[in-house]
PDB file of N, CA, C and O in Angstrom, chain B, residues numbered from 101:
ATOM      1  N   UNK B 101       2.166  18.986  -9.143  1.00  0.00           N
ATOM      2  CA  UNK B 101       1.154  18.470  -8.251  1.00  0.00           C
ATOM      3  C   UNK B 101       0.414  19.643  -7.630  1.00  0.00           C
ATOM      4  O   UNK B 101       0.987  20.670  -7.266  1.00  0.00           O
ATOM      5  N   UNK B 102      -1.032  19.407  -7.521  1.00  0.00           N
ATOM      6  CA  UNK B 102      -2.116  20.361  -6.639  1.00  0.00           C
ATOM      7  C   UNK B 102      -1.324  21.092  -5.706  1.00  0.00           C
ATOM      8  O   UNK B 102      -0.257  20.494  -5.564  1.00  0.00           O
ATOM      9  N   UNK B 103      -1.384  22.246  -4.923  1.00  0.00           N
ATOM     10  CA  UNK B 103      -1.025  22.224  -3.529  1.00  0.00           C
ATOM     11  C   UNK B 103      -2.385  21.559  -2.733  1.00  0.00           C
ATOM     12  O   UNK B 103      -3.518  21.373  -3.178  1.00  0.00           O
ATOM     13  N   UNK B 104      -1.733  21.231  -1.159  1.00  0.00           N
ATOM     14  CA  UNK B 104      -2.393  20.666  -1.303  1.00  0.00           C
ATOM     15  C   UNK B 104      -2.837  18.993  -1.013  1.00  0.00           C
ATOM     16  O   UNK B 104      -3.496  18.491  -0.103  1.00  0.00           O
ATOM     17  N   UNK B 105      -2.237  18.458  -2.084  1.00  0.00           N
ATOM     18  CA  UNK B 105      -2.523  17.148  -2.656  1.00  0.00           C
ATOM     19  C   UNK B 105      -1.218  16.258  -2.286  1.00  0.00           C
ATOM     20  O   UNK B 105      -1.076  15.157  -2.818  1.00  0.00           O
ATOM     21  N   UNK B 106      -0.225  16.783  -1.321  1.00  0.00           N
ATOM     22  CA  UNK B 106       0.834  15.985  -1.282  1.00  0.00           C
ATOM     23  C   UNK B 106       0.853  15.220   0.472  1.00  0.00           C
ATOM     24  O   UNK B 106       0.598  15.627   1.606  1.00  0.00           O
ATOM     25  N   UNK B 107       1.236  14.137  -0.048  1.00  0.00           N
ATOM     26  CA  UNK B 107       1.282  13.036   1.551  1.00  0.00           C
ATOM     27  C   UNK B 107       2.502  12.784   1.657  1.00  0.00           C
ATOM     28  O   UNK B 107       3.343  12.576   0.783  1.00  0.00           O
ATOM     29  N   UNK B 108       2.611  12.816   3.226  1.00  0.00           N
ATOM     30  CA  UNK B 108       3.956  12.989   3.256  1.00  0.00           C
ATOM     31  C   UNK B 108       4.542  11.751   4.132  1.00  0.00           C
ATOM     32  O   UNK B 108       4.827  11.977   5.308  1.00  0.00           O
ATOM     33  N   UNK B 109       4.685  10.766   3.723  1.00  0.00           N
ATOM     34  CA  UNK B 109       4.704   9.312   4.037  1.00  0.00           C
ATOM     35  C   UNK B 109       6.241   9.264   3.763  1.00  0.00           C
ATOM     36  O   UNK B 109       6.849   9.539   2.728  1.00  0.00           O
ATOM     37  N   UNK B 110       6.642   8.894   4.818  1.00  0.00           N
ATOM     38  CA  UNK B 110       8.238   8.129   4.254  1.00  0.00           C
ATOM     39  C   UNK B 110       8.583   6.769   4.308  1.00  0.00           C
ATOM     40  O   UNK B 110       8.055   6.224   5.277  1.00  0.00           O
ATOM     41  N   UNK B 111       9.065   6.246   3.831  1.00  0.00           N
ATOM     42  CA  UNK B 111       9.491   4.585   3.881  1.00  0.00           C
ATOM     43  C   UNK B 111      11.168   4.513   3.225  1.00  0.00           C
ATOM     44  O   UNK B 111      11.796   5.003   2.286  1.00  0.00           O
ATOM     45  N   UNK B 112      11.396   3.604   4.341  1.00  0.00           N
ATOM     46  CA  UNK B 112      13.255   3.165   3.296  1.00  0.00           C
ATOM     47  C   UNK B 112      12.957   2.845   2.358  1.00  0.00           C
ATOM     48  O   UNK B 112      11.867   2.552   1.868  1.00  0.00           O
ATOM     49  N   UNK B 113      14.225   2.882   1.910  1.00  0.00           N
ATOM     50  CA  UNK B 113      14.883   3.080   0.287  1.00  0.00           C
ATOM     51  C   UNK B 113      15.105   1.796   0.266  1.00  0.00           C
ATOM     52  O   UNK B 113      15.447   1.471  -0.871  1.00  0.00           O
ATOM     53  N   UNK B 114      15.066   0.723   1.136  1.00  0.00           N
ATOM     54  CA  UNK B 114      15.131  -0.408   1.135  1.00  0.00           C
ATOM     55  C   UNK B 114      13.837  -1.334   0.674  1.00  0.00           C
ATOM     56  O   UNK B 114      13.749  -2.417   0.094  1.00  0.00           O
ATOM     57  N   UNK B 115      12.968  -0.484   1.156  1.00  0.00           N
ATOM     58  CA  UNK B 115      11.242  -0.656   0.795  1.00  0.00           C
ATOM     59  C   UNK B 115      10.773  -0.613  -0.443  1.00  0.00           C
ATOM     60  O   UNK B 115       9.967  -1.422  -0.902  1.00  0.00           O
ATOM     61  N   UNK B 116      11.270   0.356  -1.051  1.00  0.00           N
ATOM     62  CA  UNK B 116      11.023   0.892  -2.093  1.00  0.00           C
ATOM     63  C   UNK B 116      11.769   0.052  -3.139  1.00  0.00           C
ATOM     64  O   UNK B 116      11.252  -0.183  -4.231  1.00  0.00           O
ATOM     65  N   UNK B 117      12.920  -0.376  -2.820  1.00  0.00           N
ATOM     66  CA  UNK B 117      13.841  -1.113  -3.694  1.00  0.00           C
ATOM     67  C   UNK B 117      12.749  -2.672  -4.534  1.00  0.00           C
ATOM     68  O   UNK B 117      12.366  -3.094  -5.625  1.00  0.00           O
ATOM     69  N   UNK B 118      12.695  -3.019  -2.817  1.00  0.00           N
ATOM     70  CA  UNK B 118      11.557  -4.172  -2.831  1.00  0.00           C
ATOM     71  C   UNK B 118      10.337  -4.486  -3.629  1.00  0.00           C
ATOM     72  O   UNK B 118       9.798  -5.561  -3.892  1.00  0.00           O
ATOM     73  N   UNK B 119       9.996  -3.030  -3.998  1.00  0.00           N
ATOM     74  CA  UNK B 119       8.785  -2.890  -4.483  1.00  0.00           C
ATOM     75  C   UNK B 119       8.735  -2.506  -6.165  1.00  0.00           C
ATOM     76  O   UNK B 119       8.377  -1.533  -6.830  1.00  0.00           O
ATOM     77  N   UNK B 120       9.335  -3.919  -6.453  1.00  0.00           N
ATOM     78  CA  UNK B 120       9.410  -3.780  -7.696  1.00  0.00           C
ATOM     79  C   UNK B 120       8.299  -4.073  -8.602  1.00  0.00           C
ATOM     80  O   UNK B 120       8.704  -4.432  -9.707  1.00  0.00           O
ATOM     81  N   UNK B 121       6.985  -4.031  -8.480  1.00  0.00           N
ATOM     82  CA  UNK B 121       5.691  -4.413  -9.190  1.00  0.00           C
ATOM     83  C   UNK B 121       4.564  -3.566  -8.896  1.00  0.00           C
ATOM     84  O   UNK B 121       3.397  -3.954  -8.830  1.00  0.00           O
ATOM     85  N   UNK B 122       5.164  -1.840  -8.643  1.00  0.00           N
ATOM     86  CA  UNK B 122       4.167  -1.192  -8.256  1.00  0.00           C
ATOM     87  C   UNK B 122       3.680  -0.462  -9.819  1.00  0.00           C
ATOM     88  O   UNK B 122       4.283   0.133 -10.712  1.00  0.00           O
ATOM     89  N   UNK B 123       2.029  -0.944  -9.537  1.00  0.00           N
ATOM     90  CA  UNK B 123       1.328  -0.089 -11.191  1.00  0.00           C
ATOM     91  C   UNK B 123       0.798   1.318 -11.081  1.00  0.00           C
ATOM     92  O   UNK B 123      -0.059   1.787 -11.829  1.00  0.00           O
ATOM     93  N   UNK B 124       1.689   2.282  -9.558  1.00  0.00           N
ATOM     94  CA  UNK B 124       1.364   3.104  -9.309  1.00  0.00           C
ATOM     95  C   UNK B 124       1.910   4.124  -9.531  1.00  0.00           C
ATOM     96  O   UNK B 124       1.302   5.171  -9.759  1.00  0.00           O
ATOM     97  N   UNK B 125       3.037   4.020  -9.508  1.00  0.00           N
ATOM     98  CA  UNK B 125       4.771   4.627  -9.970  1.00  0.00           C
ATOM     99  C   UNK B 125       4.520   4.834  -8.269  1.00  0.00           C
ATOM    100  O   UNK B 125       5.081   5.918  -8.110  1.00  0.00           O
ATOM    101  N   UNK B 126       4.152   4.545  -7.294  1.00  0.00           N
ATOM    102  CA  UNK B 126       4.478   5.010  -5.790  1.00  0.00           C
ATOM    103  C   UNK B 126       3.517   6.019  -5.596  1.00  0.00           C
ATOM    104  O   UNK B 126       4.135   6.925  -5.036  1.00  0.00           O
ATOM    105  N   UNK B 127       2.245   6.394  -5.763  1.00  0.00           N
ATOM    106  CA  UNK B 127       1.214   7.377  -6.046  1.00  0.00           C
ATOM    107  C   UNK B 127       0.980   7.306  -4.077  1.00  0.00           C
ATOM    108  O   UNK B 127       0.835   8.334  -3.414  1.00  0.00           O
ATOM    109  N   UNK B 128       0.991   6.304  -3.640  1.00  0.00           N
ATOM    110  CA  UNK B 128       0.308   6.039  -2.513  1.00  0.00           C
ATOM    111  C   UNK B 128       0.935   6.867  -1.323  1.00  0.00           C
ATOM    112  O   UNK B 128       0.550   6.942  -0.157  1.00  0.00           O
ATOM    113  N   UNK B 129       2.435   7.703  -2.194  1.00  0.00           N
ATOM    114  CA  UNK B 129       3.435   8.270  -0.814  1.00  0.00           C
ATOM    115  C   UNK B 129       3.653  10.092  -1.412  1.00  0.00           C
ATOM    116  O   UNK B 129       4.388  10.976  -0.972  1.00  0.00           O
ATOM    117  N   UNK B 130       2.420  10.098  -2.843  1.00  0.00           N
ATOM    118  CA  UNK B 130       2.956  11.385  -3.220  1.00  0.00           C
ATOM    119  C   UNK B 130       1.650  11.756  -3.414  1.00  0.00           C
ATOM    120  O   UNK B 130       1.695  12.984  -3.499  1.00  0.00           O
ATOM    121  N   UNK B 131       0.434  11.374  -3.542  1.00  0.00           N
ATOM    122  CA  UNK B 131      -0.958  12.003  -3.301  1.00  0.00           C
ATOM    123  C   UNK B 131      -2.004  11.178  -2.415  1.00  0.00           C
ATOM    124  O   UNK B 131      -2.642  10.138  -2.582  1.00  0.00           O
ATOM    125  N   UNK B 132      -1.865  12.243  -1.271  1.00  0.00           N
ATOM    126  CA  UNK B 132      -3.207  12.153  -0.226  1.00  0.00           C
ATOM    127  C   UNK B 132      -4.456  11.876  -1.339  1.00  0.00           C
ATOM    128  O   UNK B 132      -5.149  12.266  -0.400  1.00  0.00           O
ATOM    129  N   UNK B 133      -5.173  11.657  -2.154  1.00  0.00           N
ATOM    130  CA  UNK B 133      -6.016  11.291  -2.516  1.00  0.00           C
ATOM    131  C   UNK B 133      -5.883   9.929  -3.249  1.00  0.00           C
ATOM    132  O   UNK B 133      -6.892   9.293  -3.553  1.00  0.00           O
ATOM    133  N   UNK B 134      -4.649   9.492  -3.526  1.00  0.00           N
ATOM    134  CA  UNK B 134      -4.613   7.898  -3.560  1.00  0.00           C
ATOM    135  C   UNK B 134      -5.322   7.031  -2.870  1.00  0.00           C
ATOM    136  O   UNK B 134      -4.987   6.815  -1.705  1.00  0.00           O
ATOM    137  N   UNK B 135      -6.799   6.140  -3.610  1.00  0.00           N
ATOM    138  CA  UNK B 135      -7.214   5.127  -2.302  1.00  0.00           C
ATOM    139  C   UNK B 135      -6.546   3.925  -2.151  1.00  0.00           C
ATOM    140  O   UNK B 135      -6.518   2.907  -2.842  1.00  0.00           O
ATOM    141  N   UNK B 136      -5.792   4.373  -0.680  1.00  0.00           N
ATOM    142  CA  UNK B 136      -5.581   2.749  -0.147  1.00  0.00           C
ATOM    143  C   UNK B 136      -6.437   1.618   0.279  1.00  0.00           C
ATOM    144  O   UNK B 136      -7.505   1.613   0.891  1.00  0.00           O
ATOM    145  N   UNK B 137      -5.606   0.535  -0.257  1.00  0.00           N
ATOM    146  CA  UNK B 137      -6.405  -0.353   0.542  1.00  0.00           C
ATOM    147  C   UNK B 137      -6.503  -0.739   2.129  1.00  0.00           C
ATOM    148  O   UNK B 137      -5.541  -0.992   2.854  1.00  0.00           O
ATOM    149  N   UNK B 138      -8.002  -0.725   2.537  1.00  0.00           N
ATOM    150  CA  UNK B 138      -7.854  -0.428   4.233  1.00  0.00           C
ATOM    151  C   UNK B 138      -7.618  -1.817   4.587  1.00  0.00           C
ATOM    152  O   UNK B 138      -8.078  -2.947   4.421  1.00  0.00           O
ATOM    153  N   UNK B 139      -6.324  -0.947   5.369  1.00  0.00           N
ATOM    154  CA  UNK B 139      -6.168  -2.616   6.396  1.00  0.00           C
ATOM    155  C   UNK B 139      -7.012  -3.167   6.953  1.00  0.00           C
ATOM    156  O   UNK B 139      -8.125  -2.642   6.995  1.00  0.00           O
ATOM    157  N   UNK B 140      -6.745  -4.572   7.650  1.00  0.00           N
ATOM    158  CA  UNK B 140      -8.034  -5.043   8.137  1.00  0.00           C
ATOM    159  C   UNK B 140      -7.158  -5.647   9.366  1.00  0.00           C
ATOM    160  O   UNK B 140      -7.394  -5.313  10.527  1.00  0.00           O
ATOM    161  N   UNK B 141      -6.176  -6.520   9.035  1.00  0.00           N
ATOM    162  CA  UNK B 141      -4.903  -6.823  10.081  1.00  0.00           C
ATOM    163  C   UNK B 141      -3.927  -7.103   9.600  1.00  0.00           C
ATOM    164  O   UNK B 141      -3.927  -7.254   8.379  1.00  0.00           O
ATOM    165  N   UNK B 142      -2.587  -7.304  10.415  1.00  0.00           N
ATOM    166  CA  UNK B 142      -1.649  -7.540   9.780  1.00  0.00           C
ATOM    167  C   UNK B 142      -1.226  -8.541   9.616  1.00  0.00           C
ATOM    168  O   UNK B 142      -1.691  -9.260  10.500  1.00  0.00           O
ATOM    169  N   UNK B 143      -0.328  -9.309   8.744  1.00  0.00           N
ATOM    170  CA  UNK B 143       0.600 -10.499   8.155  1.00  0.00           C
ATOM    171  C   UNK B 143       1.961 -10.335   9.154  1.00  0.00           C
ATOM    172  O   UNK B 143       2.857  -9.723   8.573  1.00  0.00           O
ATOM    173  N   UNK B 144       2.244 -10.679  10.287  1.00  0.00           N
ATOM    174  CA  UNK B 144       3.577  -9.916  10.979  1.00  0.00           C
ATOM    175  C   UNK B 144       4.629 -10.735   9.279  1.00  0.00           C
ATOM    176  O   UNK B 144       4.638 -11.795   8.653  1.00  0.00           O
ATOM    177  N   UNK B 145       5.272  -9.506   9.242  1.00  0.00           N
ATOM    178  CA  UNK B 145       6.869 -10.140   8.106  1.00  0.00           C
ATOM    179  C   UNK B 145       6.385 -10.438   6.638  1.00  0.00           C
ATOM    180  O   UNK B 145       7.000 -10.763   5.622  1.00  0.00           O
ATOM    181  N   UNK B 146       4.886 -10.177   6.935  1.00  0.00           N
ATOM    182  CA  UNK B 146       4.436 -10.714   5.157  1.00  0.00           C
ATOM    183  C   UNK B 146       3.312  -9.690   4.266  1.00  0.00           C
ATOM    184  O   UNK B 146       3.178  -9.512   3.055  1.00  0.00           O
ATOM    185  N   UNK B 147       2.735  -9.238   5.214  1.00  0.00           N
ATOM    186  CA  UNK B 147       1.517  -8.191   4.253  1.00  0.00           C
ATOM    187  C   UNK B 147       0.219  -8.103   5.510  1.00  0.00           C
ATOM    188  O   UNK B 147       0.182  -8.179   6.739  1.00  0.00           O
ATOM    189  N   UNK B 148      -0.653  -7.921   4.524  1.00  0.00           N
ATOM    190  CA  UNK B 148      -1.852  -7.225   4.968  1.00  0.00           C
ATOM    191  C   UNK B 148      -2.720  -8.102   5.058  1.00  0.00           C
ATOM    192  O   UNK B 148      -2.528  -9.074   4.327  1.00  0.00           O
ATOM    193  N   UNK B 149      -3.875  -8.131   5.874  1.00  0.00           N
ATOM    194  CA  UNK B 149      -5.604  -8.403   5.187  1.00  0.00           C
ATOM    195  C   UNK B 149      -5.854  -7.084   4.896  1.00  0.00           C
ATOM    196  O   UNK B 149      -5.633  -6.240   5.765  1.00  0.00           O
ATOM    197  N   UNK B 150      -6.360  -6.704   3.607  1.00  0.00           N
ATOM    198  CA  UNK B 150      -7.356  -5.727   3.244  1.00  0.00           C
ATOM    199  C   UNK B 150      -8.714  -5.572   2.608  1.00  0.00           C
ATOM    200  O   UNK B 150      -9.310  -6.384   1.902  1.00  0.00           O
ATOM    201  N   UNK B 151      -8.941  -4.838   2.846  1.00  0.00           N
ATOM    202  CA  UNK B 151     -10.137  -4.548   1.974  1.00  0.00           C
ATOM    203  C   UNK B 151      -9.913  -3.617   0.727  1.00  0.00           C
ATOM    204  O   UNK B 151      -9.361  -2.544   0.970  1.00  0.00           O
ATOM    205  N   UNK B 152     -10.256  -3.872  -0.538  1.00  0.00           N
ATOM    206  CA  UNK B 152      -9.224  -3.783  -1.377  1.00  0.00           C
ATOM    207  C   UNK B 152     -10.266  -2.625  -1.409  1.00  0.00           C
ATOM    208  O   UNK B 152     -11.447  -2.615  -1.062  1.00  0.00           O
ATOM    209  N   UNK B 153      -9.214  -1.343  -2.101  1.00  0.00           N
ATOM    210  CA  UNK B 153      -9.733  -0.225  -2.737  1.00  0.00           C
ATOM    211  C   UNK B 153     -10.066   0.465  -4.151  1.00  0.00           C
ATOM    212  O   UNK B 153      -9.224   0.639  -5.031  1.00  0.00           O
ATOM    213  N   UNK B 154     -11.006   0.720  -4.211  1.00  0.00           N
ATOM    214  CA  UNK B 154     -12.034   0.983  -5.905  1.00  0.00           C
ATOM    215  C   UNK B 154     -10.454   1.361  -6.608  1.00  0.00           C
ATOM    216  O   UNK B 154     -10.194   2.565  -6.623  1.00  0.00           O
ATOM    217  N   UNK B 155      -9.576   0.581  -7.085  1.00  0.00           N
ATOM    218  CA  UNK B 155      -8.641   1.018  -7.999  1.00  0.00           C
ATOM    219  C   UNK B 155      -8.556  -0.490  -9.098  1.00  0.00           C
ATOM    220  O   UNK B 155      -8.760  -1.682  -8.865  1.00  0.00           O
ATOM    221  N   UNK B 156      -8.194   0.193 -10.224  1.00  0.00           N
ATOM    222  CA  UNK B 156      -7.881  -1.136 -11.031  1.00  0.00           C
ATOM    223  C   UNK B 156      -6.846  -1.887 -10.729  1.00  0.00           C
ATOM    224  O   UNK B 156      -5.989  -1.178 -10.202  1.00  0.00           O
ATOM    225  N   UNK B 157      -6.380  -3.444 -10.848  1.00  0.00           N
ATOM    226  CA  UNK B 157      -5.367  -4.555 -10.558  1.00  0.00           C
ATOM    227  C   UNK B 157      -4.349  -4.292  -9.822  1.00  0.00           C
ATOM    228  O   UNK B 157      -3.606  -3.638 -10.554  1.00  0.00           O
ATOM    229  N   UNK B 158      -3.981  -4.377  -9.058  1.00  0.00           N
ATOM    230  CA  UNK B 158      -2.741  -4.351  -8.098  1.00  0.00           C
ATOM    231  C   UNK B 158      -1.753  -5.872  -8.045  1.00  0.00           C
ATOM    232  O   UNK B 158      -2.097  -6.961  -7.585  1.00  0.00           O
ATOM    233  N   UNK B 159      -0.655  -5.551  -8.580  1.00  0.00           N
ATOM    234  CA  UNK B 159       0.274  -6.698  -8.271  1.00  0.00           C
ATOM    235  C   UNK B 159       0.281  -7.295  -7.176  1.00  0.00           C
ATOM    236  O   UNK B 159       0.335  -8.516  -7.318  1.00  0.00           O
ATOM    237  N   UNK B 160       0.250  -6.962  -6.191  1.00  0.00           N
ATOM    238  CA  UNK B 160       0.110  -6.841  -4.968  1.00  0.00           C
ATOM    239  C   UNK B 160      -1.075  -7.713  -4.266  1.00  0.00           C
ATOM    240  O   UNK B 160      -0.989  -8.355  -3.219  1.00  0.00           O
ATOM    241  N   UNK B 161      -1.864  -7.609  -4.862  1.00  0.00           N
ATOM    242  CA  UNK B 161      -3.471  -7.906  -4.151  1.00  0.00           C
ATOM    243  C   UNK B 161      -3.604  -8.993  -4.612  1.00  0.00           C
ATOM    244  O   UNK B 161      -3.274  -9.180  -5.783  1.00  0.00           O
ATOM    245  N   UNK B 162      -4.243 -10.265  -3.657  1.00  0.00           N
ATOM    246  CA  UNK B 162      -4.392 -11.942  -3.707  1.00  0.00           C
ATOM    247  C   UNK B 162      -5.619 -12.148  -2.736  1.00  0.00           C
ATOM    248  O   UNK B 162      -5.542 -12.160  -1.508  1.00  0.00           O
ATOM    249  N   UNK B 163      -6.809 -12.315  -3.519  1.00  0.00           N
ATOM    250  CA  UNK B 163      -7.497 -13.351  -2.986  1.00  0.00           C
ATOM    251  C   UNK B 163      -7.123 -14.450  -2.641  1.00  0.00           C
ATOM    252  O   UNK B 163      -6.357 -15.260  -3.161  1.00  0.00           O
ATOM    253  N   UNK B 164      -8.119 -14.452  -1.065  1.00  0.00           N
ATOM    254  CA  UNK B 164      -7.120 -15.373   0.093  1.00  0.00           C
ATOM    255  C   UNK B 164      -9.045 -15.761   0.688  1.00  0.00           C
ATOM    256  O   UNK B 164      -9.831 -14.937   1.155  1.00  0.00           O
ATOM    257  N   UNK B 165      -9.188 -16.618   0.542  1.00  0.00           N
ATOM    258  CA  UNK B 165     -10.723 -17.551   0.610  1.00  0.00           C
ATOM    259  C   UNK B 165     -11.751 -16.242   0.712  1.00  0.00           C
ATOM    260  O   UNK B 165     -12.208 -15.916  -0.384  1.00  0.00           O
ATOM    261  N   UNK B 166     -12.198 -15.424   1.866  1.00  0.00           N
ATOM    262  CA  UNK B 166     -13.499 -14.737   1.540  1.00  0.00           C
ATOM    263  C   UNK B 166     -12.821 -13.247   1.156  1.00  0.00           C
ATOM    264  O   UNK B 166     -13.659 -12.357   1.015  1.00  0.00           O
ATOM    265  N   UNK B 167     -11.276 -12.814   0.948  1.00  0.00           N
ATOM    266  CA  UNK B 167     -10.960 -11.834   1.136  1.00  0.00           C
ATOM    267  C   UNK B 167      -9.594 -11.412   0.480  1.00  0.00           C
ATOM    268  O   UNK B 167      -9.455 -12.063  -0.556  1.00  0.00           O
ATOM    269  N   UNK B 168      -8.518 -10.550   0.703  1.00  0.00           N
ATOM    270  CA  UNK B 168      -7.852 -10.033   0.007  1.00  0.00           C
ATOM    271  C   UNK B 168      -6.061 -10.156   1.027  1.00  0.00           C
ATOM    272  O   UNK B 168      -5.932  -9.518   2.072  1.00  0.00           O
ATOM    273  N   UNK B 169      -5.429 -10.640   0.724  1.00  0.00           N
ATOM    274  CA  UNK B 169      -3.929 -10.457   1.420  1.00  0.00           C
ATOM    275  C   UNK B 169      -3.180  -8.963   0.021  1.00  0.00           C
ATOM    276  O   UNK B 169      -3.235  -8.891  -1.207  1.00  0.00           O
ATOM    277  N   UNK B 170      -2.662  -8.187   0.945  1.00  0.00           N
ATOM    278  CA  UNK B 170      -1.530  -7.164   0.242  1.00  0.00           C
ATOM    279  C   UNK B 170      -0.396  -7.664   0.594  1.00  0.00           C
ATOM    280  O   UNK B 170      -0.085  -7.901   1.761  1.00  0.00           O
ATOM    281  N   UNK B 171       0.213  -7.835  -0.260  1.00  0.00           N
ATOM    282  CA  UNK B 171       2.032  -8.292  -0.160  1.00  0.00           C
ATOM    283  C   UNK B 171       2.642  -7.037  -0.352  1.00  0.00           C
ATOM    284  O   UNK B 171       3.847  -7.122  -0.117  1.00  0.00           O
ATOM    285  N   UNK B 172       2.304  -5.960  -0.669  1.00  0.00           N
ATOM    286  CA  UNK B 172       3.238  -4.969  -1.385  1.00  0.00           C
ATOM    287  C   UNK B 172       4.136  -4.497  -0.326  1.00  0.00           C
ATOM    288  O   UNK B 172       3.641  -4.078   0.720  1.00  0.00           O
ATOM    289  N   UNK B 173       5.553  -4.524  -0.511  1.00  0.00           N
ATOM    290  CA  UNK B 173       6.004  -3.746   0.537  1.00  0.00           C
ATOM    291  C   UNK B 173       5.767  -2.888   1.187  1.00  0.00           C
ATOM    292  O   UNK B 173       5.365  -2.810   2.347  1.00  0.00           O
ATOM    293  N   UNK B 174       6.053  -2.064   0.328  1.00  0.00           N
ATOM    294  CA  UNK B 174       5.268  -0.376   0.674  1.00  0.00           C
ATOM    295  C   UNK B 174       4.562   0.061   1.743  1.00  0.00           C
ATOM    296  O   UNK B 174       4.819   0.770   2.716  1.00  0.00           O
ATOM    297  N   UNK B 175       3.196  -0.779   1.166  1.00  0.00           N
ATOM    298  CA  UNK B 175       2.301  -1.100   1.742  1.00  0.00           C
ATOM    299  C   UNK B 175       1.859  -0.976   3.376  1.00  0.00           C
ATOM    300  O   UNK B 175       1.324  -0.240   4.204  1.00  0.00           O
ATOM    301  N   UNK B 176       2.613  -2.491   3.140  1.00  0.00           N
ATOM    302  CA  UNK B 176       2.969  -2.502   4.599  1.00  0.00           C
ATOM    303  C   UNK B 176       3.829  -1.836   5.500  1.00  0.00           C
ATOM    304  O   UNK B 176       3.639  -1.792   6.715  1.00  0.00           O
ATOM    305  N   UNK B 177       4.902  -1.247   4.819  1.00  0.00           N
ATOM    306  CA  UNK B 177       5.347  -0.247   5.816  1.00  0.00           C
ATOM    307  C   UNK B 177       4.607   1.063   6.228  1.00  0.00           C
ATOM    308  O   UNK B 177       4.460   1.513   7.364  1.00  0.00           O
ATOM    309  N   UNK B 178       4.184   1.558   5.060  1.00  0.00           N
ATOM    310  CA  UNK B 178       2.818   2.746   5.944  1.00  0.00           C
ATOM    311  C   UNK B 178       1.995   2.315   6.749  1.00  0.00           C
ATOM    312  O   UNK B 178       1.761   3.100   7.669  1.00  0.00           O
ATOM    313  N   UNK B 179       1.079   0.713   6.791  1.00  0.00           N
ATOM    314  CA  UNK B 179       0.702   0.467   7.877  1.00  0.00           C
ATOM    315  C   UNK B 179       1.382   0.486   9.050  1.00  0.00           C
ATOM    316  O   UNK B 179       0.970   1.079  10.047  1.00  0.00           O
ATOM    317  N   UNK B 180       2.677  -0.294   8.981  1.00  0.00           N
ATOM    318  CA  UNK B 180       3.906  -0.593  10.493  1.00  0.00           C
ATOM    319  C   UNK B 180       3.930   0.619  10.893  1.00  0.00           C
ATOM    320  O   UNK B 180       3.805   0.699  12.115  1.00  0.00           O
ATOM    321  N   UNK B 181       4.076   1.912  10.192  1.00  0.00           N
ATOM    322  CA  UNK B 181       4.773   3.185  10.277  1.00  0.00           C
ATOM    323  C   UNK B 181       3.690   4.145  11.039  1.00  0.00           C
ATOM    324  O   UNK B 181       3.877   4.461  12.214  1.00  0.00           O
ATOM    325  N   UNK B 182       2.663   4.545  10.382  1.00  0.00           N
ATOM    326  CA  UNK B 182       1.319   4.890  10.310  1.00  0.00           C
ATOM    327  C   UNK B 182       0.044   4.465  10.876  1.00  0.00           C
ATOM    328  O   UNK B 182      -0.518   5.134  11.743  1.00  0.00           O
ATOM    329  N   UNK B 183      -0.431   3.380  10.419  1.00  0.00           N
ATOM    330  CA  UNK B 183      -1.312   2.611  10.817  1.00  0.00           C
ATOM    331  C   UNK B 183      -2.623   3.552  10.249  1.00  0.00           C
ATOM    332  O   UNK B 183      -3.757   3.880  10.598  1.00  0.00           O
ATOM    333  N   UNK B 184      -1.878   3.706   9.377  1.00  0.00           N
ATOM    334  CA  UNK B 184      -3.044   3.666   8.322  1.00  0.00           C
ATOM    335  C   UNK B 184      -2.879   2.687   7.009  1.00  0.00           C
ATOM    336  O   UNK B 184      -3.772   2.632   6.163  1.00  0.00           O
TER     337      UNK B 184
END
């Protein structure tokens, strides 16, 4: 990896376990230039509203009437964690 280019995000191993449908291999916790999708608010216990980010298909990502819910674990724990 770049120097550089590394984010330094942590999440349990419990999180990660969870996150069995990522098409990222976990890109989102090992390069700062990964685009996330920006939160918009949260799901308390369930996911995201986002605004989805210029990446191809996400397991994760569900149109939800004008907009986008994230289920991904992960996900949501860098928001809980971060708030980003």
């Amino acid at each position: 990896m770049p120097a550089g280019n590394s984010v330094d995000l942590k999440v349990e191993n419990e999180t990660i376990q969870k996150t069995t449908k990522c098409p990222s291999a976990f890109k989102c916790l090992s390069d700062k230039n990964f685009p996330l999708c920006a939160p918009e608010s949260s799901i308390p216990g369930y996911g995201l509203f986002v605004h989805p980010a210029e990446i191809n298909s996400c397991n994760y990502k569900m149109s939800f009437g004008n907009g986008f819910i994230c289920t991904c674990p992960t996900r949501y724990e860098i928001f809980s964690r971060y708030k980003r």
